[in-house]
MARSELUM-610264 format. One record per atom (N, C-alpha, C): residue in three letters; x, z, y. Coordinates in steps of 0.1 Angstrom, whole numbers, padded with zeros to 4 digits, always signed. Layout:
N
ALAXZY ...
This chain:
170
UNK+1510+0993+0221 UNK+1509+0995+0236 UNK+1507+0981+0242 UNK+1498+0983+0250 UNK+1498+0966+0261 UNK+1509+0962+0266 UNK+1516+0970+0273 UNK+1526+0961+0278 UNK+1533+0956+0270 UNK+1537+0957+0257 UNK+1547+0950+0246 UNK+1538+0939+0241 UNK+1528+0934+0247 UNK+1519+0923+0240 UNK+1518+0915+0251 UNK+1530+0918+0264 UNK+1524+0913+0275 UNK+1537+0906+0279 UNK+1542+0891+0282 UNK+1559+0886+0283 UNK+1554+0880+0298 UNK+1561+0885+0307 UNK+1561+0873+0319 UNK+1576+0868+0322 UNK+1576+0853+0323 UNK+1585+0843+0325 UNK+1584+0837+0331 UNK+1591+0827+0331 UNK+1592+0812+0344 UNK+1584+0803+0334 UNK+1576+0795+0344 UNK+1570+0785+0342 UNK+1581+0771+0334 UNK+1577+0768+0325 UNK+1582+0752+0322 UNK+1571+0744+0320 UNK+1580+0732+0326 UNK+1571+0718+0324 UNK+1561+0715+0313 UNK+1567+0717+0302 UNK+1556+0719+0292 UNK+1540+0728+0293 UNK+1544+0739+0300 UNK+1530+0745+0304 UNK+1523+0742+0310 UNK+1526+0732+0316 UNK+1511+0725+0327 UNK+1497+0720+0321 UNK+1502+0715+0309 UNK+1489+0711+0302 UNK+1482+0725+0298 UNK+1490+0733+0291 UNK+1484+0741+0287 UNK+1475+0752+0299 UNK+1481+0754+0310 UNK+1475+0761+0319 UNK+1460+0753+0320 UNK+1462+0739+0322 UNK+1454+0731+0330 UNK+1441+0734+0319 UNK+1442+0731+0308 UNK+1436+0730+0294 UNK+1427+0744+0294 UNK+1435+0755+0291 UNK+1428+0765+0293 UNK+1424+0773+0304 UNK+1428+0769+0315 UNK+1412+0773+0327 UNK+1399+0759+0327 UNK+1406+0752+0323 UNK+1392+0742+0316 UNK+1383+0747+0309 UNK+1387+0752+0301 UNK+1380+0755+0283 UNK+1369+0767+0291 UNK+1372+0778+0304 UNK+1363+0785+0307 UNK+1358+0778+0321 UNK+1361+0765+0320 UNK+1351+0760+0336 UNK+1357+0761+0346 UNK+1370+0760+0347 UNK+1374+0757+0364 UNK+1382+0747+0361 UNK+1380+0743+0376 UNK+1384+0730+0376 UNK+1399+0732+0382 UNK+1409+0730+0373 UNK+1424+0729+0378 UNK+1429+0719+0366 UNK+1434+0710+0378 UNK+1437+0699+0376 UNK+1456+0697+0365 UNK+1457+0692+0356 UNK+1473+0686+0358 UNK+1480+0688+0368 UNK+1478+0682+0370 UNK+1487+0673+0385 UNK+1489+0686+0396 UNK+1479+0696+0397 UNK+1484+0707+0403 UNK+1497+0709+0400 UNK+1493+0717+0387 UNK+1509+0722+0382 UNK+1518+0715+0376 UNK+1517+0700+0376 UNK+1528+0693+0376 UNK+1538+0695+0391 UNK+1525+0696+0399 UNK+1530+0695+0416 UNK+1539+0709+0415 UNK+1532+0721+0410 UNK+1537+0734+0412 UNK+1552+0731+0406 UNK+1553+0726+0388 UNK+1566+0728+0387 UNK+1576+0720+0393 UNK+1576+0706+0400 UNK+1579+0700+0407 UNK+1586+0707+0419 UNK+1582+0719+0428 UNK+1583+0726+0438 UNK+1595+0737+0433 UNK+1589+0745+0420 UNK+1602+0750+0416 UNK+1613+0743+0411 UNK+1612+0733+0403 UNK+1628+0724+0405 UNK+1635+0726+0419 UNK+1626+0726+0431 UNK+1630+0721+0443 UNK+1638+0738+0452 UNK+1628+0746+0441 UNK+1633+0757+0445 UNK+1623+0765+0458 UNK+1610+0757+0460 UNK+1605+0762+0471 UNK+1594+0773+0464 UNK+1592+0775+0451 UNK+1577+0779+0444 UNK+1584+0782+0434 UNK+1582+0795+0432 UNK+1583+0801+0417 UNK+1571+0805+0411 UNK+1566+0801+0401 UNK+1562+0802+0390 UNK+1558+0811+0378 UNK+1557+0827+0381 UNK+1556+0833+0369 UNK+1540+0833+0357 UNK+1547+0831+0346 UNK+1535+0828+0335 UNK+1533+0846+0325 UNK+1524+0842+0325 UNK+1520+0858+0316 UNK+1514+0847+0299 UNK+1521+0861+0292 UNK+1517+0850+0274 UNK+1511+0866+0273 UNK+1495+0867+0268 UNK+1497+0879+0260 UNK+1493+0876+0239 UNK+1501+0888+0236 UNK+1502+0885+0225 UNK+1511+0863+0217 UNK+1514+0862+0228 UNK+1517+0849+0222 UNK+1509+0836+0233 UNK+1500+0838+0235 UNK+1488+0829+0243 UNK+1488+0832+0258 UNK+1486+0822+0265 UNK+1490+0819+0277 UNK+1475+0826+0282 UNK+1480+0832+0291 UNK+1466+0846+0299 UNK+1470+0845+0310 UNK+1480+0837+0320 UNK+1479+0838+0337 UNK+1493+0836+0343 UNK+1494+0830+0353 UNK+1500+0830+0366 UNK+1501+0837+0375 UNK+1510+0834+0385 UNK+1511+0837+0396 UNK+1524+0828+0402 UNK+1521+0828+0417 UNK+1531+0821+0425 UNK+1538+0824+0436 UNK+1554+0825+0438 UNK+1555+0827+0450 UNK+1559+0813+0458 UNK+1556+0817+0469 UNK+1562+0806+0481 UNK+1573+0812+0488 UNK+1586+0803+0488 UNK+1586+0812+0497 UNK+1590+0807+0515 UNK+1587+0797+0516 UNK+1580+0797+0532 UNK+1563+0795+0536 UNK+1559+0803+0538 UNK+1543+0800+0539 UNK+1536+0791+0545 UNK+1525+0786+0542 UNK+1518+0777+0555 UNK+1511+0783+0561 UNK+1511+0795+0560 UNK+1501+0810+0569 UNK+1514+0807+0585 UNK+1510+0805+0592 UNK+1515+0807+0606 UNK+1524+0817+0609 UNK+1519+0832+0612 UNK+1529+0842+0610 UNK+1537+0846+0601 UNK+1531+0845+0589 UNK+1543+0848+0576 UNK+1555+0833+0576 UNK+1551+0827+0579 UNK+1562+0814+0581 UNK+1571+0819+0594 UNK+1567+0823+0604 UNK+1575+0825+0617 UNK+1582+0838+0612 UNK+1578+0849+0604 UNK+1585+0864+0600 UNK+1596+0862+0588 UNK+1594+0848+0580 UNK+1606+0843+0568 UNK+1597+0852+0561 UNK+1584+0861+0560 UNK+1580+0865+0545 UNK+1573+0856+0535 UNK+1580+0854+0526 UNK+1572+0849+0511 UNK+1558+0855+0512 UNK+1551+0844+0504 UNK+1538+0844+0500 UNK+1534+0840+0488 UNK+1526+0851+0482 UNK+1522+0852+0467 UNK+1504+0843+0467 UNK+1507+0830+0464 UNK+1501+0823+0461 UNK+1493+0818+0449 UNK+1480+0815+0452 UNK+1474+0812+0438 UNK+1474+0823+0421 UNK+1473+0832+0426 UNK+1472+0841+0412 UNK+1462+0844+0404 UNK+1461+0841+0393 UNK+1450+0838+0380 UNK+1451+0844+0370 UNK+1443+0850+0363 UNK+1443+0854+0351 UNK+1430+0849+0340 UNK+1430+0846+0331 UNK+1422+0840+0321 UNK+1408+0852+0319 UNK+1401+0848+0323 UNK+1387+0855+0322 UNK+1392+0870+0311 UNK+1392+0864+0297 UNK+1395+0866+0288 UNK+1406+0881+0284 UNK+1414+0878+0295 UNK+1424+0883+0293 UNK+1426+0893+0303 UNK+1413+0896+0312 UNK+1414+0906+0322 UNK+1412+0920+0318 UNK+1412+0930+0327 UNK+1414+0941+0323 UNK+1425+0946+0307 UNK+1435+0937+0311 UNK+1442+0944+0301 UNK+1458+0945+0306 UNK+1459+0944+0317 UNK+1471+0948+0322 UNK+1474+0934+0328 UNK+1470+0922+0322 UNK+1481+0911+0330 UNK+1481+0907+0343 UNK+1474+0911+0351 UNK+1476+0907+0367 UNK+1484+0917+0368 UNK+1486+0925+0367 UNK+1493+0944+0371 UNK+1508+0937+0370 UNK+1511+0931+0354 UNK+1526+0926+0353 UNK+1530+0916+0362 UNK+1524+0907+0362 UNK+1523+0897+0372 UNK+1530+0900+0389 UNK+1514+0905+0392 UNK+1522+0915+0403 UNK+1535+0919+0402 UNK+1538+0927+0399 UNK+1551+0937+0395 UNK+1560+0930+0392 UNK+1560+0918+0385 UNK+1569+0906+0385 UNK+1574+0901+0397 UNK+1565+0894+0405 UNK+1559+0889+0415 UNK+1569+0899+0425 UNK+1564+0909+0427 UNK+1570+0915+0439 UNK+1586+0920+0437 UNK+1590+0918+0422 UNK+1604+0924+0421 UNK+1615+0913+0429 UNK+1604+0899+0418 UNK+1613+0884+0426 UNK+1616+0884+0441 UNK+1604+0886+0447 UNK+1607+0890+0462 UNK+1614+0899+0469 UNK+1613+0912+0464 UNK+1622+0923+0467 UNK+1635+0916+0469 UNK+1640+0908+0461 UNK+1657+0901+0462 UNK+1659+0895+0474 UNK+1650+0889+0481 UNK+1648+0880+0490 UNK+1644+0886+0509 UNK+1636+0892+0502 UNK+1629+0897+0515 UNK+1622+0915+0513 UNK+1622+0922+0526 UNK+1618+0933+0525 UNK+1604+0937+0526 UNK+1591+0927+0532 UNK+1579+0921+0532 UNK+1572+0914+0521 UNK+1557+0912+0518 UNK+1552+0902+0509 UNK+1539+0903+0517 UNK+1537+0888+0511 UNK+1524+0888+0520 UNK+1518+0882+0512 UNK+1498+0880+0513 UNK+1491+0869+0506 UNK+1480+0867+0513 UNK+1471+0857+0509 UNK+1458+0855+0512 UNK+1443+0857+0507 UNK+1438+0864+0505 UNK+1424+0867+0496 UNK+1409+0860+0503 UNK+1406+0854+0498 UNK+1394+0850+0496 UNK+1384+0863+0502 UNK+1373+0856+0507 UNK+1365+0865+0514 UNK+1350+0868+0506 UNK+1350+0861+0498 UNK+1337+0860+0489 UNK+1337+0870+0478 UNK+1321+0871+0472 UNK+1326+0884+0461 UNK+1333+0878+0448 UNK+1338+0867+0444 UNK+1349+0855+0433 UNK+1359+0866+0435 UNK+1362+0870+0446 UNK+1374+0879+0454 UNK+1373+0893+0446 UNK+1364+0894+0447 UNK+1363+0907+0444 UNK+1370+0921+0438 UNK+1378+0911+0426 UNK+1388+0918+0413 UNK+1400+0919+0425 UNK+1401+0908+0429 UNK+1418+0906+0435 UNK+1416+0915+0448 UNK+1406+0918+0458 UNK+1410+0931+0467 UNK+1408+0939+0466 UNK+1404+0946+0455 UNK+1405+0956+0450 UNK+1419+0960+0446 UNK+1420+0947+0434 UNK+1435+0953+0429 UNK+1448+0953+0445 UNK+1447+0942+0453 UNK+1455+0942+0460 UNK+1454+0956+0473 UNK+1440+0960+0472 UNK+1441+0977+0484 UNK+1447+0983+0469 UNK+1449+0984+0460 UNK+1453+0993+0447 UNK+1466+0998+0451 UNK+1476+0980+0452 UNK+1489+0982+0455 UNK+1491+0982+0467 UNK+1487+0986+0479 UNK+1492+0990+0489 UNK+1490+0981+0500 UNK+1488+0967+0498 UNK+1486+0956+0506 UNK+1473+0958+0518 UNK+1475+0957+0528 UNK+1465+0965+0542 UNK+1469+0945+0553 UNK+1452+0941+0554 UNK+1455+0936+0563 UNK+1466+0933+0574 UNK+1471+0921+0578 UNK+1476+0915+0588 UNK+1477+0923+0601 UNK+1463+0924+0606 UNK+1455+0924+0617 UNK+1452+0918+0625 UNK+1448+0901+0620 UNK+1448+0891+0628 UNK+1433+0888+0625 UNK+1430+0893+0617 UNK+1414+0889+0613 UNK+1414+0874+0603 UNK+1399+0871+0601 UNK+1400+0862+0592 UNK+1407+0844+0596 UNK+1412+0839+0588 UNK+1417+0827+0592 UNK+1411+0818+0579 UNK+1408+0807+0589 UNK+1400+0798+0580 UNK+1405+0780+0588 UNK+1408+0771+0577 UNK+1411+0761+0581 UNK+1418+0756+0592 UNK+1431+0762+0591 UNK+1439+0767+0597 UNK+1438+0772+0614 UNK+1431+0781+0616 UNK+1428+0788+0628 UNK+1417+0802+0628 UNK+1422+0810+0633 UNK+1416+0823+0632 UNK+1398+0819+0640 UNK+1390+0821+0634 UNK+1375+0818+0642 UNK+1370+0826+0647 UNK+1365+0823+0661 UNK+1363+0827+0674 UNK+1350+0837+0670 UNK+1351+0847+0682 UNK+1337+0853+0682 UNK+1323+0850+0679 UNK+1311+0848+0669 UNK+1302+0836+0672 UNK+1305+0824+0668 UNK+1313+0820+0662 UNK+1319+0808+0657 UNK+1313+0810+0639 UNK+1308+0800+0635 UNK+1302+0795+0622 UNK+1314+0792+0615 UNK+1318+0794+0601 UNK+1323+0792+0593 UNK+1315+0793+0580 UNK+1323+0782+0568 UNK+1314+0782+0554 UNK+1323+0791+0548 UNK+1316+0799+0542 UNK+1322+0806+0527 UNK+1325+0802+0522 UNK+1340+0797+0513 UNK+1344+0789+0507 UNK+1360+0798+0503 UNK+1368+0788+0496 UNK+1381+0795+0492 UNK+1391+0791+0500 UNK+1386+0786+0513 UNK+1395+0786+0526 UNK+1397+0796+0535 UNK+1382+0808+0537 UNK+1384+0816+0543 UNK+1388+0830+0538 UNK+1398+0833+0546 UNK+1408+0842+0538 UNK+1414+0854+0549 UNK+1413+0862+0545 UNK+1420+0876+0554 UNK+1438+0877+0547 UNK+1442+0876+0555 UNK+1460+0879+0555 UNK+1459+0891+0552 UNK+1472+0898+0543 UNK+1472+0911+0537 UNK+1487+0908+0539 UNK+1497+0924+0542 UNK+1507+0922+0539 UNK+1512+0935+0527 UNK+1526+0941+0526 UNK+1532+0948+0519 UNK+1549+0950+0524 UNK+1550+0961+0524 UNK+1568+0962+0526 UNK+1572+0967+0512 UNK+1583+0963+0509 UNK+1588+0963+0491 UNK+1599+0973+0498 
């Protein structure tokens, strides 16, 4: 059964290379020093950290915040699920699902809200799907890009800055 091939945990220091290493090995650029930064944050207690191993081997992340730099989710105290990744490789086999479900139990403790940000491009595509799956429905503030919502007629670049707010009640 997949889920018995599937362990999600807390991040340790030790896994940063390995994260970094293998979304290298398929072409993205994520740096060290990211996730040196990330575990750094959870020592501090501001960023939690969950890692997915399947079968043994490191297949994905996910992050919470939990004060946001989203404007309204910062002003409401809801946590924000940040940065969530799964290894090409290792998709469609359950590990974003655990993740998730991880992800939103940690929050449940905390807060009765969750919120995130998705990408507007079709890169996106897997993640708003899965996120309308679990129940997550727009903000209703519209798209926010570089930190301010863009005006009527206002030009913006497609990039992984512009992002529609999604929330969830746990």
């Amino acid at each position: 059964m997949t889920k018995d091939k599937i362990i999600i945990r807390e991040m340790l220091e030790g896994d940063c290379s390995v994260i970094s290493k293998a979304f290298a090995a398929q072409g993205w650029d994520k740096p060290l020093r990211q996730y040196l930064r990330y575990y750094q944050e959870s020592v501090e207690n501001k960023r939690v950290i969950l890692l997915a191993e399947y079968e043994g081997r490191f297949a994905g992340y996910v992050t919470i915040v939990w004060v946001s730099s989203y404007p309204p989710f910062r002003e409401a105290t809801i946590p924000e699920i940040v940065d969530f990744n799964v290894l090409l490789k290792f998709r469609r086999r359950h590990v974003g699902t655990r993740l998730m479900d991880a992800a939103e139990r940690r929050i449940m403790k905390r807060s009765t809200f969750v919120g995130l940000g998705v990408g507007l491009h079709s890169d996106y595509g897997a993640a708003q799907t899965l996120y309308a799956k679990r129940g997550y429905v727009p903000d209703g503030r519209g798209m926010f890009y570089n930190h301010h919502y863009p005006s009527y007629g206002e030009q913006v670049t497609i990039d992984d800055d512009l992002c529609l707010y999604l929330i969830k009640p746990l």
